[in-house]
Backbone as JSON Lines, residues from 0, in Angstrom:
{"i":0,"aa":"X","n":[-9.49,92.57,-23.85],"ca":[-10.41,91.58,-23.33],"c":[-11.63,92.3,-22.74]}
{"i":1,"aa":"X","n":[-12.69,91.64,-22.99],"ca":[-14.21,91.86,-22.24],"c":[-14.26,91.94,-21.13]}
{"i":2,"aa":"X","n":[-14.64,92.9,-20.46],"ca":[-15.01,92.64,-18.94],"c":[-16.21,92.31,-19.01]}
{"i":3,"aa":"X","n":[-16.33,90.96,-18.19],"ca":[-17.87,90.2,-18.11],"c":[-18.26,90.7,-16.39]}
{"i":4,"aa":"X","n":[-19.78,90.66,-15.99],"ca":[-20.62,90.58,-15.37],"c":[-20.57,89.54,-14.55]}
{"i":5,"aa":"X","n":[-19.85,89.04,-14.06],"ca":[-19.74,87.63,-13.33],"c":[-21.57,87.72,-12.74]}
{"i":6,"aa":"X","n":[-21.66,88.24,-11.73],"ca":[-23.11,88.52,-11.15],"c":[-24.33,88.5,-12.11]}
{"i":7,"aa":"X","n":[-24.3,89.33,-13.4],"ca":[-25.21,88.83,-14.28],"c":[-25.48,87.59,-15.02]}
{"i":8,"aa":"X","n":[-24.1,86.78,-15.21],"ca":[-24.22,85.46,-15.69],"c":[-24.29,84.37,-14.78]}
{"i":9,"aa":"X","n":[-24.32,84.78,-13.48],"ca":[-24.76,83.47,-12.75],"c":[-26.24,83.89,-12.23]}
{"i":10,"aa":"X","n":[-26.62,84.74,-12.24],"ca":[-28.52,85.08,-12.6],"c":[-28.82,84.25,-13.02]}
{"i":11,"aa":"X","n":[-28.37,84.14,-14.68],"ca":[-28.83,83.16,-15.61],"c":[-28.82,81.69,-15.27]}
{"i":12,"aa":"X","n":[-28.61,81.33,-14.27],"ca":[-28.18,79.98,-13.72],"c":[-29.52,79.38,-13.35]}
{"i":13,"aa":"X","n":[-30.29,78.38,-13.91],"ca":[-31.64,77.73,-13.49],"c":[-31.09,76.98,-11.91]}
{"i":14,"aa":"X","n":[-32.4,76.7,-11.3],"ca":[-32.32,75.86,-10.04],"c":[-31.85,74.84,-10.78]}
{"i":15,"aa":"X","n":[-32.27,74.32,-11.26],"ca":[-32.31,72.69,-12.03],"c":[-32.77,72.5,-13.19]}
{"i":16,"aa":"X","n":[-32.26,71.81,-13.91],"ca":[-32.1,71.15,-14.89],"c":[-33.62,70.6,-15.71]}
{"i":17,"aa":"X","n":[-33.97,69.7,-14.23],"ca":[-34.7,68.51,-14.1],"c":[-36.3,68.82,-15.35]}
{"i":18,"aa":"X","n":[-36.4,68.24,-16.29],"ca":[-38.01,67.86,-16.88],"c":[-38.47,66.77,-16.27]}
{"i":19,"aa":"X","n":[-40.09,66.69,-16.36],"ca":[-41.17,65.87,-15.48],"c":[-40.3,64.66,-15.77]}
{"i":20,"aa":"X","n":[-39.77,63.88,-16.69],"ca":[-39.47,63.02,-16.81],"c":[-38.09,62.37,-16.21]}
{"i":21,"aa":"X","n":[-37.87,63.19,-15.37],"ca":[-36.01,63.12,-14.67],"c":[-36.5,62.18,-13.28]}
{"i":22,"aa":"X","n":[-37.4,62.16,-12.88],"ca":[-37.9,61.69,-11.88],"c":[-38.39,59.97,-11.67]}
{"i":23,"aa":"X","n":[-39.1,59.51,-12.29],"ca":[-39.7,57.95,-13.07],"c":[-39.88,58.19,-13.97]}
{"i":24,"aa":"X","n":[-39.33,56.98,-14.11],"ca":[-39.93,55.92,-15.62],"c":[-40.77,55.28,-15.21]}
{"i":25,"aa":"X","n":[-42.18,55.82,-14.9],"ca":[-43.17,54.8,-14.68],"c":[-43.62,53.65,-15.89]}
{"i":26,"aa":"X","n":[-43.56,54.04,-16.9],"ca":[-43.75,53.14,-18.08],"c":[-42.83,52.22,-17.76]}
{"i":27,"aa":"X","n":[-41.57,52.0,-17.6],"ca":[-40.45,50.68,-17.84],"c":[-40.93,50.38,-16.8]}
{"i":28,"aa":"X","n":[-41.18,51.15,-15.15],"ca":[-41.53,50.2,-13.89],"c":[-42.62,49.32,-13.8]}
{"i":29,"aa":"X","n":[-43.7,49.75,-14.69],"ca":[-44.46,49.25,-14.87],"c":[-44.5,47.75,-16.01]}
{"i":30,"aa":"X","n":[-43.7,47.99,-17.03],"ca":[-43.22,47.48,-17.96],"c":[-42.82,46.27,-17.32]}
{"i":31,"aa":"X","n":[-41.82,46.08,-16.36],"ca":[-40.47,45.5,-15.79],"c":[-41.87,44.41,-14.72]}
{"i":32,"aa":"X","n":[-42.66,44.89,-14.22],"ca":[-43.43,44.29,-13.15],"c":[-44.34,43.51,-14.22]}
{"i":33,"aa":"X","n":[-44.74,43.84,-15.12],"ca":[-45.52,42.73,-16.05],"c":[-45.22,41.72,-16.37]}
{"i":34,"aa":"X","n":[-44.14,41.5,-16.49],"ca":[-43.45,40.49,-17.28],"c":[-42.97,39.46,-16.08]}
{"i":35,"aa":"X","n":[-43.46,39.49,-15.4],"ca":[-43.22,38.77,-14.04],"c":[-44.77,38.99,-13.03]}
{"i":36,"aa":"X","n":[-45.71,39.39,-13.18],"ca":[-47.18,39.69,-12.78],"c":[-47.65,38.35,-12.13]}
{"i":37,"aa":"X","n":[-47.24,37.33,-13.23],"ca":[-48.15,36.68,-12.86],"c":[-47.55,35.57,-11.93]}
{"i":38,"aa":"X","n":[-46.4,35.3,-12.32],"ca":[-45.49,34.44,-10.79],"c":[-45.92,35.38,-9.87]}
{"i":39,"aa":"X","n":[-45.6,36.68,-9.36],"ca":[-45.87,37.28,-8.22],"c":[-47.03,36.54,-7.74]}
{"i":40,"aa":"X","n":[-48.34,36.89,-8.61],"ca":[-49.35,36.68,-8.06],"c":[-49.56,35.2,-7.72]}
{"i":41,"aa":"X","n":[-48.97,33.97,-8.2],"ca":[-48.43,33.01,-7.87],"c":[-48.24,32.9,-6.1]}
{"i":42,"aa":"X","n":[-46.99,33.64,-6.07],"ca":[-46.48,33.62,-4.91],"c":[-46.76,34.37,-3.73]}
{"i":43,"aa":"X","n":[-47.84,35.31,-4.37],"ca":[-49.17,36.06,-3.54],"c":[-50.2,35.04,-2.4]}
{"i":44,"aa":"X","n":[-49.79,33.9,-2.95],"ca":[-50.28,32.65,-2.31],"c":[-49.64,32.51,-1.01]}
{"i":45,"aa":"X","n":[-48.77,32.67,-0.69],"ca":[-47.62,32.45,0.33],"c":[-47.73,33.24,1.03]}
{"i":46,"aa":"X","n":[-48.64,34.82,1.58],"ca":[-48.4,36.0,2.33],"c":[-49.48,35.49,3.55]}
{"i":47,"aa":"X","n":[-48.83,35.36,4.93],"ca":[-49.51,34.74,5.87],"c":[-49.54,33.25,6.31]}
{"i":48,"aa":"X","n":[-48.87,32.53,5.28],"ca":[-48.41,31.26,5.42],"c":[-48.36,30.66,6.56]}
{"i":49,"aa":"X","n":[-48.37,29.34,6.8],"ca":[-48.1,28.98,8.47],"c":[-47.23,27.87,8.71]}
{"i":50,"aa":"X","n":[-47.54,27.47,6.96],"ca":[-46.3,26.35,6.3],"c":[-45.59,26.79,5.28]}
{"i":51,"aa":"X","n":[-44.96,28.37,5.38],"ca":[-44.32,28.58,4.25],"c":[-43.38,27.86,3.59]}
{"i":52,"aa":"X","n":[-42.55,27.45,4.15],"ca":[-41.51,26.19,3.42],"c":[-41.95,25.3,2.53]}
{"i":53,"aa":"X","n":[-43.28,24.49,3.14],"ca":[-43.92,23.43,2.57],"c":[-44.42,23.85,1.24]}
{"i":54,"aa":"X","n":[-45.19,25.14,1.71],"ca":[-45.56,25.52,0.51],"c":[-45.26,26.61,-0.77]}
{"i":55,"aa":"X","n":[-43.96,26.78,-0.08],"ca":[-43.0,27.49,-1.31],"c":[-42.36,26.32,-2.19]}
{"i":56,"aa":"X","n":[-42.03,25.18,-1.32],"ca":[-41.7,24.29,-2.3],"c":[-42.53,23.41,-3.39]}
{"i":57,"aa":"X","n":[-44.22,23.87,-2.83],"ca":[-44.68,22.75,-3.94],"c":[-45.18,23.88,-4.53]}
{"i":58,"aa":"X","n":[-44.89,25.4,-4.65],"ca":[-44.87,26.21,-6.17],"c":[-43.77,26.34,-6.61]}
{"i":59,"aa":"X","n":[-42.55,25.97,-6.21],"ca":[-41.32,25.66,-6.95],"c":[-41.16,24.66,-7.51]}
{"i":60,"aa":"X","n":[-41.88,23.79,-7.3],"ca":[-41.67,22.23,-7.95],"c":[-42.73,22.06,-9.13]}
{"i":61,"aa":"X","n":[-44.15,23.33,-8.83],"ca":[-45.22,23.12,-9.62],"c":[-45.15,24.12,-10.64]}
{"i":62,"aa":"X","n":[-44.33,25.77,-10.42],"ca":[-44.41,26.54,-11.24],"c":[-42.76,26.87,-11.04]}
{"i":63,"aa":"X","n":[-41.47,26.38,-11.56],"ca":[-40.44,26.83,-11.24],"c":[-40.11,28.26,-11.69]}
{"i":64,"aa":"X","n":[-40.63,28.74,-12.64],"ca":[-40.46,30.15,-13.29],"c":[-40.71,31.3,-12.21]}
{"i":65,"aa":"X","n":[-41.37,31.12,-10.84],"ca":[-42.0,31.95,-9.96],"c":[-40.58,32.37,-9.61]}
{"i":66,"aa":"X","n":[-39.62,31.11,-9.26],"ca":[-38.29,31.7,-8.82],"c":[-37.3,32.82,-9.49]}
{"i":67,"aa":"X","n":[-38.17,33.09,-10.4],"ca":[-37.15,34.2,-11.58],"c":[-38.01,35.73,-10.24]}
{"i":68,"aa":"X","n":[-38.66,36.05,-9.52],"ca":[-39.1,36.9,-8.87],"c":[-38.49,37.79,-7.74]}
{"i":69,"aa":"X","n":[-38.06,36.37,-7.28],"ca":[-36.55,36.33,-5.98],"c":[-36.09,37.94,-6.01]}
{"i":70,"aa":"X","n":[-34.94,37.96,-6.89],"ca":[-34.49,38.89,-6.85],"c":[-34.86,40.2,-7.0]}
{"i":71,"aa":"X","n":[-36.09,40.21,-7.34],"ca":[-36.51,41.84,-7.16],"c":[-36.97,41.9,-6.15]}
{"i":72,"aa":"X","n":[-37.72,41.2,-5.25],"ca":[-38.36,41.15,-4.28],"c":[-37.09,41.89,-3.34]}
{"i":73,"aa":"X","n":[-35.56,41.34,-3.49],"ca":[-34.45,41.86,-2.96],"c":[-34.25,43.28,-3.49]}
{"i":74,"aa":"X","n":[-34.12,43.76,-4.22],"ca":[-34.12,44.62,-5.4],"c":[-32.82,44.72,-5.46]}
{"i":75,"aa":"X","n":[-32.69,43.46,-6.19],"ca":[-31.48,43.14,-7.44],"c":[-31.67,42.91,-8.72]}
{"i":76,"aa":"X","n":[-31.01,43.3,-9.81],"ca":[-31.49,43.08,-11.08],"c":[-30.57,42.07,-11.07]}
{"i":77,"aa":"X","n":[-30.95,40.94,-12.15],"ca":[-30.19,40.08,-12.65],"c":[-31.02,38.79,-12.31]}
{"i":78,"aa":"X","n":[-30.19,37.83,-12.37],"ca":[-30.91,36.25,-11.82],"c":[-29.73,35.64,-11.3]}
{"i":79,"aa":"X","n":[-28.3,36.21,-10.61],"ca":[-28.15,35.77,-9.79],"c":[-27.63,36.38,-9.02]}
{"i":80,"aa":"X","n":[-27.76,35.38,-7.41],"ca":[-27.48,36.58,-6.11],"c":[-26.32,35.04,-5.58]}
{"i":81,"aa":"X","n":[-25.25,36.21,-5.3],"ca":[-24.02,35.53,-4.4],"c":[-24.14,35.74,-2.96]}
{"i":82,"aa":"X","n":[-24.17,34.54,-2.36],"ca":[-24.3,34.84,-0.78],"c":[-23.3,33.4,-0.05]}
{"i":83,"aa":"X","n":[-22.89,33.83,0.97],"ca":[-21.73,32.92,1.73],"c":[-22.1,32.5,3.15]}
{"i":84,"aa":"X","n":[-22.15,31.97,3.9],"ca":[-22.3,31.97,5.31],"c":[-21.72,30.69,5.36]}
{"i":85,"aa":"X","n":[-21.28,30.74,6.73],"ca":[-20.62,28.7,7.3],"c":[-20.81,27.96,6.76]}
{"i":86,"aa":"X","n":[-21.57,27.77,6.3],"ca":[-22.1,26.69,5.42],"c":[-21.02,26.69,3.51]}
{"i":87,"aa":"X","n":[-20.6,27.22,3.16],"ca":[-20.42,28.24,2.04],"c":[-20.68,29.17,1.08]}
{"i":88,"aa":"X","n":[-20.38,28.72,0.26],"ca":[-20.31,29.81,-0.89],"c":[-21.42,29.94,-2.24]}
{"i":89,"aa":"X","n":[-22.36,30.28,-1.99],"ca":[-23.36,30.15,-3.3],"c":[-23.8,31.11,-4.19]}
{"i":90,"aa":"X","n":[-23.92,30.79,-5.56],"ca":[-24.07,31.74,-6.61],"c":[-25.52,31.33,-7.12]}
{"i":91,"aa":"X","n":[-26.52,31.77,-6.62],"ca":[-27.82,31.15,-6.49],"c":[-28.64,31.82,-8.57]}
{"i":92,"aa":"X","n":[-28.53,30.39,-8.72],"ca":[-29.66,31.23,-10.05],"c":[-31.26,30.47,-10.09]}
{"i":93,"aa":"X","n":[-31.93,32.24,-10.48],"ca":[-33.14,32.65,-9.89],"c":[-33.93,32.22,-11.82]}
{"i":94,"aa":"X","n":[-33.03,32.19,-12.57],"ca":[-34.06,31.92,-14.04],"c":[-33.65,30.39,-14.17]}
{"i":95,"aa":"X","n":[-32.78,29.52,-14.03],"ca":[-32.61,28.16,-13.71],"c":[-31.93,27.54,-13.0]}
{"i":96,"aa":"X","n":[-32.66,27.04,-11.68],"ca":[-32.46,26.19,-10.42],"c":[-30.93,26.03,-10.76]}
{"i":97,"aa":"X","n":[-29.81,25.91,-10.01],"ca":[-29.21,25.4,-10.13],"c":[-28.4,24.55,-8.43]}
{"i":98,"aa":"X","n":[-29.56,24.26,-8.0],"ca":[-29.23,24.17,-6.35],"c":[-30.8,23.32,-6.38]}
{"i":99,"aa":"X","n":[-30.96,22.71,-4.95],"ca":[-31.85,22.25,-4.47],"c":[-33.15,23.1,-4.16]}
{"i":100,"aa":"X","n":[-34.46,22.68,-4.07],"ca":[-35.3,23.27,-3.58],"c":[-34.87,23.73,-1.98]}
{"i":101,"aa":"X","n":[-34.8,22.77,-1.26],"ca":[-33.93,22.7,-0.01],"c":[-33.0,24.37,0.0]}
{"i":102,"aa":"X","n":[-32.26,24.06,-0.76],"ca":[-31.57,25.36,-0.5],"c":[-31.75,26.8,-0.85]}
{"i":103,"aa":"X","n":[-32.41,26.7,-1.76],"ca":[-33.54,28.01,-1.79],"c":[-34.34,28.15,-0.9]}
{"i":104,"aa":"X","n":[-34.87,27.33,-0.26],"ca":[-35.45,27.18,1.08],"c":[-34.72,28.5,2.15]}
{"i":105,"aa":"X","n":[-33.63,27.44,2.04],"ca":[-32.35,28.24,3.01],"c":[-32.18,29.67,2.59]}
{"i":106,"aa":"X","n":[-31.78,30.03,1.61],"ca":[-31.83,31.23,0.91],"c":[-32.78,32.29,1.69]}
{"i":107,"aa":"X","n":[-34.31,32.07,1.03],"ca":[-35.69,32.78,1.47],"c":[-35.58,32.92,3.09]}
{"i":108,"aa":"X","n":[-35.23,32.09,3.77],"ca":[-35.14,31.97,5.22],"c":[-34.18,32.55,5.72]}
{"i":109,"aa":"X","n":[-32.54,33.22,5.24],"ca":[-31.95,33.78,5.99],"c":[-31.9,35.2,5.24]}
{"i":110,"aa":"X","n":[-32.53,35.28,3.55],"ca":[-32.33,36.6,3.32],"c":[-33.54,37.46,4.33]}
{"i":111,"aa":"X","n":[-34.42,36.74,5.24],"ca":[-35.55,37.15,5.49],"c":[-37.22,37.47,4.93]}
{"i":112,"aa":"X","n":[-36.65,37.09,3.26],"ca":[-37.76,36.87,2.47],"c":[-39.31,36.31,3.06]}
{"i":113,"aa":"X","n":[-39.16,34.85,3.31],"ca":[-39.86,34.42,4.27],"c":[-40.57,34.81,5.73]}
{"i":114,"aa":"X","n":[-40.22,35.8,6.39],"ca":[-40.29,36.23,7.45],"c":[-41.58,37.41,6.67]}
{"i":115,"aa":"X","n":[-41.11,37.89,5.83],"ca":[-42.01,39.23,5.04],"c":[-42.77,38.75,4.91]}
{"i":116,"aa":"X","n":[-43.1,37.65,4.24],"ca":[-44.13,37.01,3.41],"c":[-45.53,36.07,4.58]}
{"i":117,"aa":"X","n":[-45.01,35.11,5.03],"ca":[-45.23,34.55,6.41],"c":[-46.22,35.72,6.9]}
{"i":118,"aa":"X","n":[-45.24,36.74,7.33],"ca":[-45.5,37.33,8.92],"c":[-46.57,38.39,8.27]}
{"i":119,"aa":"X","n":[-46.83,38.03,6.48],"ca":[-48.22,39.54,6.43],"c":[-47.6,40.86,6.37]}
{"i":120,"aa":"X","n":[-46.45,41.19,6.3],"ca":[-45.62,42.38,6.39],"c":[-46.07,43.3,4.78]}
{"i":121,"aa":"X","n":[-46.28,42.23,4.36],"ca":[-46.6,43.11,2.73],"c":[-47.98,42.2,2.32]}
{"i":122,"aa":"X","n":[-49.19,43.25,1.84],"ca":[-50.41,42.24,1.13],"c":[-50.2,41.83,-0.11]}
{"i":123,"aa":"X","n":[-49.37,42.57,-0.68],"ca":[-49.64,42.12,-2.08],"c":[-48.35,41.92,-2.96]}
{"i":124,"aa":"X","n":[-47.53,41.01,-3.4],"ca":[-46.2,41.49,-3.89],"c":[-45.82,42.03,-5.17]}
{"i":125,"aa":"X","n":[-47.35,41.97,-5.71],"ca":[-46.96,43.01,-6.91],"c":[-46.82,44.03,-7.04]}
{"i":126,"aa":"X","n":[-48.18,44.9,-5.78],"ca":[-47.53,46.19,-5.33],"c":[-46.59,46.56,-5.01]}
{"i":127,"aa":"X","n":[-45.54,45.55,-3.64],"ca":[-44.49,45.34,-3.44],"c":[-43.35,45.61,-4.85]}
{"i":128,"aa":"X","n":[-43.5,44.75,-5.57],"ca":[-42.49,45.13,-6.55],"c":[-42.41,45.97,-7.26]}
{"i":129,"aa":"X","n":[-43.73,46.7,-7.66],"ca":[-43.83,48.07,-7.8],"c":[-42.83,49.13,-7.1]}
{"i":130,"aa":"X","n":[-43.18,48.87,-6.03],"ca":[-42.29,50.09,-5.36],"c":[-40.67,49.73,-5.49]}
{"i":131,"aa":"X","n":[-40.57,48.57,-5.31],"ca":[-39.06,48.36,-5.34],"c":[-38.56,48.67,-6.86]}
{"i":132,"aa":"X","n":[-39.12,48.69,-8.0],"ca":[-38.85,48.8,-9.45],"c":[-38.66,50.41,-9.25]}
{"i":133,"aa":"X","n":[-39.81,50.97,-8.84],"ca":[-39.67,52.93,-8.64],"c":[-38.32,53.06,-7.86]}
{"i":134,"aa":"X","n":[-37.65,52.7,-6.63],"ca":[-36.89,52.34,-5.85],"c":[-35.68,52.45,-6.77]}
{"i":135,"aa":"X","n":[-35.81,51.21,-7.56],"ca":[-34.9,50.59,-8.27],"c":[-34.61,51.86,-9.69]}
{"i":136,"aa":"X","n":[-35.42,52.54,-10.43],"ca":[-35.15,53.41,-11.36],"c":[-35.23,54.92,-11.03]}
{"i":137,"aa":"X","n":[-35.61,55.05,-9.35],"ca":[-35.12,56.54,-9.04],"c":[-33.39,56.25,-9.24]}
{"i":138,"aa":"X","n":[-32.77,55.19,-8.91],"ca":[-31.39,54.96,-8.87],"c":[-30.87,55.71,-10.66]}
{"i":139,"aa":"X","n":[-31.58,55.34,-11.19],"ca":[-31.17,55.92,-12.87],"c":[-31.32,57.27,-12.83]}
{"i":140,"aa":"X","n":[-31.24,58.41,-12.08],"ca":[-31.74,59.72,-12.33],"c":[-30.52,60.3,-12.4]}
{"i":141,"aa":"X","n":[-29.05,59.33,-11.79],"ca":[-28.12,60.32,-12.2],"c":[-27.87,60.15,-14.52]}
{"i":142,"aa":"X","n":[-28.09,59.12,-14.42],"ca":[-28.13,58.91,-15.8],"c":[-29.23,59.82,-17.25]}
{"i":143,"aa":"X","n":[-29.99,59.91,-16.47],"ca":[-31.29,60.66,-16.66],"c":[-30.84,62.3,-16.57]}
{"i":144,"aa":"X","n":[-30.24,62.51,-15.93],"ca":[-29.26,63.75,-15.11],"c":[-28.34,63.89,-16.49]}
{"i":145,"aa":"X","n":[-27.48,63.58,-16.66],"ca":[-26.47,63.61,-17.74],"c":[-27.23,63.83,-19.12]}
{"i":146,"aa":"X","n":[-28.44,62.96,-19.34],"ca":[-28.7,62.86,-20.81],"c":[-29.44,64.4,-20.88]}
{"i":147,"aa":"X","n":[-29.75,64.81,-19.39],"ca":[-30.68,66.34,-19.49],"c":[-29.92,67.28,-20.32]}
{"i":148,"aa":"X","n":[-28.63,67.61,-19.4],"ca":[-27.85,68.2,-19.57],"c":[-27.26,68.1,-21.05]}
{"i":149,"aa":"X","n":[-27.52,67.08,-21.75],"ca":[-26.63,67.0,-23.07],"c":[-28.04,67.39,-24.49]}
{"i":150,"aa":"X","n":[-29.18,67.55,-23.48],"ca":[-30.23,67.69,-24.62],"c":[-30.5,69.03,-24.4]}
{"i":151,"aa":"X","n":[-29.58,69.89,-22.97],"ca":[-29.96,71.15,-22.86],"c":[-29.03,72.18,-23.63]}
{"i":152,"aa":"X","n":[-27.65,71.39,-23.46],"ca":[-26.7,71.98,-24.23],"c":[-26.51,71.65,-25.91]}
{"i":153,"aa":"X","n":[-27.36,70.92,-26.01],"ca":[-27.59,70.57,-27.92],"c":[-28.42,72.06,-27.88]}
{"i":154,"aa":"X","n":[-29.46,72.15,-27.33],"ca":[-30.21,72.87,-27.84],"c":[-29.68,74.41,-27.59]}
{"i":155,"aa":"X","n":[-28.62,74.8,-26.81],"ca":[-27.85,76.26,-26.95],"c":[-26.54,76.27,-28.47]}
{"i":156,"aa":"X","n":[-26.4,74.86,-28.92],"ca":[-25.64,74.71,-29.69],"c":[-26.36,74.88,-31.13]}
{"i":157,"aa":"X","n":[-27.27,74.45,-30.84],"ca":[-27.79,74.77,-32.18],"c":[-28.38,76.04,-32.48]}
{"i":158,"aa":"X","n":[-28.63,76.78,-31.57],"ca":[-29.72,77.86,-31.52],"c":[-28.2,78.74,-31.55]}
{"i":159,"aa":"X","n":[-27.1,78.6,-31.59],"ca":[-26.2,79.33,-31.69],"c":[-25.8,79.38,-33.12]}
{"i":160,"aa":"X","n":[-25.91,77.98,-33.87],"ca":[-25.25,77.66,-35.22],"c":[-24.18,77.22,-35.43]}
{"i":161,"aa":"X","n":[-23.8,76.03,-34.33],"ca":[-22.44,75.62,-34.27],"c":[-23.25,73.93,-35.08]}
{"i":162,"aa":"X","n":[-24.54,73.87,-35.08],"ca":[-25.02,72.85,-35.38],"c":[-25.86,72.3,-36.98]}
């Protein structure tokens, strides 16, 4: 058997992995915020409010599609969010109403949504969702992480001739 170099082969050991691209997907974040741009800016209407209720409900009643926004604003993917309190148990969907205006009401008001929006806490919510989408796809970097690693080790495999 070979006596190996332990010390010389962990030399060879990079810090990291990582290419520019391990970091964002600014294209999909950007991507992901378009397709919803213009409800935001919709509901860009609502920042500073003094009747937010009143007037979240007559862009829910006038543009219901704005409610597909909800959940990123949380930064949840999907269109629906499960939430419970005394009252009970609700499986709230954000792409078709399936509850009262009233209770989306309720919703916006105890997730604190309303309080953000109202109180001026954010100017703009498209920027807003911007960041929460970056937020939301730094979360993919362990995935991003794995596919590195399998495009780093293709390329010792082939450059070896196992390929």
């Amino acid at each position: 058997m070979e006596d190996r170099n332990f010390d010389e082969w962990l030399s060879k050991f990079r810090v990291s992995i990582s290419s520019y691209d391990y970091y964002i997907d600014f294209e999909k974040v950007v991507r992901n915020v378009e397709k919803i741009k213009m409800e935001l800016n919709i509901l860009n209407s609502l920042i500073g409010s003094k009747c937010i209720e009143e007037d979240f409900e007559k862009i829910v009643k006038r543009y219901p599609e704005t409610l597909q926004c909800v959940p990123l604003l949380l930064a949840v993917r999907g269109y629906e969010i499960y939430a419970q309190d005394e009252e009970g148990i609700f499986l709230y969907n954000f792409k078709k109403m399936n509850y009262s205006v009233e209770q989306y009401k309720i919703f916006m008001c105890k997730t604190g949504l309303f309080d953000m929006i109202s109180n001026h806490l954010v100017n703009n919510l498209v920027d807003y969702a911007l960041g929460i989408e970056t937020g939301l796809d730094s979360n993919g970097r362990k995935n991003r992480g794995g596919h590195q690693m399998e495009d780093l080790v293709e390329k010792y495999i082939v450059a070896a001739g196992f390929c």
